[in-house]
C-alpha positions in Angstrom: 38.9 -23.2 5.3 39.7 -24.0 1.5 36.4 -23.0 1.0 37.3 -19.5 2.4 40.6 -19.2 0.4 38.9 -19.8 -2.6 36.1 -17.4 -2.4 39.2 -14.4 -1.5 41.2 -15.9 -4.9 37.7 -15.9 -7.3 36.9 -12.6 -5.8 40.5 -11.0 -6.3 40.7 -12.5 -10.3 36.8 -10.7 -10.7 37.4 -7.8 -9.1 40.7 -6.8 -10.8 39.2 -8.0 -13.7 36.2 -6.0 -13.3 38.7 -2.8 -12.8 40.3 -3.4 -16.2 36.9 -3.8 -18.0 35.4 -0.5 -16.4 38.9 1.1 -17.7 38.5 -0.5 -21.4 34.7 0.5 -21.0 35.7 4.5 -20.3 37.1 4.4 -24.1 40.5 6.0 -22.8 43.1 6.9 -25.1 46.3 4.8 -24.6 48.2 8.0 -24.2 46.0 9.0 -21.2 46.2 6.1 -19.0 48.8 6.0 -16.4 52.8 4.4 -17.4 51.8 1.1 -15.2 48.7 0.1 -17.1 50.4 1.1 -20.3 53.6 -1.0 -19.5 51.0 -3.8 -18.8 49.7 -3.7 -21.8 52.4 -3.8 -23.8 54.5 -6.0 -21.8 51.7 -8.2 -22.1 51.8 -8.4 -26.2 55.3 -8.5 -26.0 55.7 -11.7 -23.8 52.3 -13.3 -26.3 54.6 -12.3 -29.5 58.1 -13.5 -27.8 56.6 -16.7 -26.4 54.4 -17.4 -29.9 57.6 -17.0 -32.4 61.2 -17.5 -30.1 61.5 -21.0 -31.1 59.7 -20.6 -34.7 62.1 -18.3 -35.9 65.3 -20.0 -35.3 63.4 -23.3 -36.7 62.5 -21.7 -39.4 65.8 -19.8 -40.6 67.2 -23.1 -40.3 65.0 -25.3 -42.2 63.2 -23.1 -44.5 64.1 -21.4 -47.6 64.8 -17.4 -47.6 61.2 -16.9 -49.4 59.4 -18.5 -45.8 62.1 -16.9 -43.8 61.1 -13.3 -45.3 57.4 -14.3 -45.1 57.6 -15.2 -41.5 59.6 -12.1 -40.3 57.1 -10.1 -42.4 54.1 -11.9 -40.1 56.3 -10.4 -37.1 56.7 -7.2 -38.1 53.1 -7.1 -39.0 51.8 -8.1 -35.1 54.4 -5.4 -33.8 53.0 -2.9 -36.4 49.6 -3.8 -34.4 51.2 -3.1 -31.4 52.4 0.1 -32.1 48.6 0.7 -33.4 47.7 0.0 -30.1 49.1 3.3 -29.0 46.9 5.3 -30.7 43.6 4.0 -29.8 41.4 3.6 -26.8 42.8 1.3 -24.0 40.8 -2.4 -24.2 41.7 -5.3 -21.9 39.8 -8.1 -23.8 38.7 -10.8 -21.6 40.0 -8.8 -18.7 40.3 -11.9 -15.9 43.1 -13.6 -18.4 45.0 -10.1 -17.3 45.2 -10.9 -14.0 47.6 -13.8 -13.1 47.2 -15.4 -9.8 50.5 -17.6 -9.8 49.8 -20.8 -7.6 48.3 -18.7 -4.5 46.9 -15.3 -4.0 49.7 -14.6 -1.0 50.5 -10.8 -0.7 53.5 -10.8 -3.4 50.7 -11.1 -5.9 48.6 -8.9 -4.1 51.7 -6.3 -4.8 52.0 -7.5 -7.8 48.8 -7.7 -9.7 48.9 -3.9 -7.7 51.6 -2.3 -9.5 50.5 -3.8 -12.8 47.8 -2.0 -12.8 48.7 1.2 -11.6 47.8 1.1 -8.1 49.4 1.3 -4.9 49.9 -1.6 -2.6 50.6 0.9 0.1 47.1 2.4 0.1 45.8 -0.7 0.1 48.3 -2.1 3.7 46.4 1.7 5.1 42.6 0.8 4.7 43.5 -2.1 6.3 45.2 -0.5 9.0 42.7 1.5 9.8 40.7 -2.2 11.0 44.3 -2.8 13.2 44.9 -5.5 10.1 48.6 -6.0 9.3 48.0 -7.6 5.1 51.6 -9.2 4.8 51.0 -11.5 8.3 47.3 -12.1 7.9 47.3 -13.1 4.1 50.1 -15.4 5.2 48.1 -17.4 7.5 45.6 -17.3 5.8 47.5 -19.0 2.1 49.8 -21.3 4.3 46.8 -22.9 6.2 45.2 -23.3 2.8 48.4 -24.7 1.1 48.8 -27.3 4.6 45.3 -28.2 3.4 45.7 -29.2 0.2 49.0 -30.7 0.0 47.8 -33.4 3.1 49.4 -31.4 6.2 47.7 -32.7 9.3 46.5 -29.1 11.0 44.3 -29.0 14.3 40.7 -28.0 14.0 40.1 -24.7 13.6 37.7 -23.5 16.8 35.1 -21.3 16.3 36.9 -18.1 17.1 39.7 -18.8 14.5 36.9 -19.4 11.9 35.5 -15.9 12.6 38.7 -14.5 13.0 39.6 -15.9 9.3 35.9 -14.6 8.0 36.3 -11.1 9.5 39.7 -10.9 7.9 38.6 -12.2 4.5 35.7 -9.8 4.1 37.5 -6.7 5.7 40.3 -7.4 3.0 37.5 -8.1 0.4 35.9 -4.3 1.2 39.3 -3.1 1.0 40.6 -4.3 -2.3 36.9 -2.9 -4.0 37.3 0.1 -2.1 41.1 0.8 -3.4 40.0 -0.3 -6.7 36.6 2.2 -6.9 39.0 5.2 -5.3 41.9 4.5 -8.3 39.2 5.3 -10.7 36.7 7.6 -8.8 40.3 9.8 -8.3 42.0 9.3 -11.8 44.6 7.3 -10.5 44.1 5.0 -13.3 44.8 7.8 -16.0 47.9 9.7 -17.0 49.3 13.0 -14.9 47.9 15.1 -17.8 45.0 13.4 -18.2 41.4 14.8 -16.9 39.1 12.9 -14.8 35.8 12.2 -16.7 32.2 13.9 -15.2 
């Protein structure tokens, strides 16, 4: 069973990291990819740049002289100078999988969440699945809480055979429909901005 939960996680961190490199790959002007991926990205640099000089400034105002104070805010300005760069050249996600965070558990407010982050709908997603008579929230419930029982010492009963092909069929049905929603978002252009063209 942990087994199975890991393979879904490793698969959802490569696949939606895969997603991100075939965007930065396509050599897509920031202005033509779509507000969600954009927002990503720079919400991204923003929490780096807050996180990586919040407590230095304050530290150094404090306890350093005007020169270093100056020298330091200059170094700030200078990263969000970069930033601002950023929005006139071609969208790249370097070392895409340390885009996509995971939290503890791959449970379906992550799903939803790694979703919207990158510009596509959970809801498409909750109707491929439907179509297979698989409800997502429920099912990737079951599936995290058995795992979490598991590895936090929770006695659980055995799992009998048809459980364990129950668990497998839902794991590679959600699998197909996570690549599928993922290959669509870019095969469609869903990835780019309203005014942008899909490439040949």
């Amino acid at each position: 069973m942990p087994a199975l939960y890991a393979y879904w996680e490793r698969f959802f961190r490569i696949t939606f990291a895969e997603f991100l490199r075939c965007i930065s790959e396509a050599n897509i002007p920031f202005a033509n990819i779509c507000s969600a991926l954009a927002r990503f990205k720079v919400r991204k640099h923003a929490l780096l740049l807050d996180s990586s000089h919040r407590a230095r400034i304050l530290h150094t105002i404090d306890n350093r002289s005007l020169t270093d104070t100056k020298a330091f805010l200059q170094e700030i300005l200078n990263e969000m100078n970069d930033i601002d760069r950023a929005f006139g050249q071609p969208v790249v996600f370097f070392d895409p999988s340390a885009w996509i965070e995971t939290d503890s558990n791959v449970r379906y407010e992550v799903v939803e969440k790694v979703c919207r982050n990158v510009g596509v709908d959970p809801e498409a997603l909750k109707q491929i699945l439907s179509a297979s008579k698989i409800a997502l929230y429920p099912r990737l419930k079951e599936l995290v809480d058995m795992r979490n029982d598991i590895a936090h010492g929770t006695t659980i009963a055995p799992l009998g055979q048809s459980k364990w092909d129950e668990l497998q069929s839902f794991v590679s049905t959600l699998m197909n429909a996570v690549q599928l929603l993922l290959y669509e978002t870019l095969a469609n252009g869903q990835h780019l901005a309203p005014t942008a063209s899909v490439p040949p």
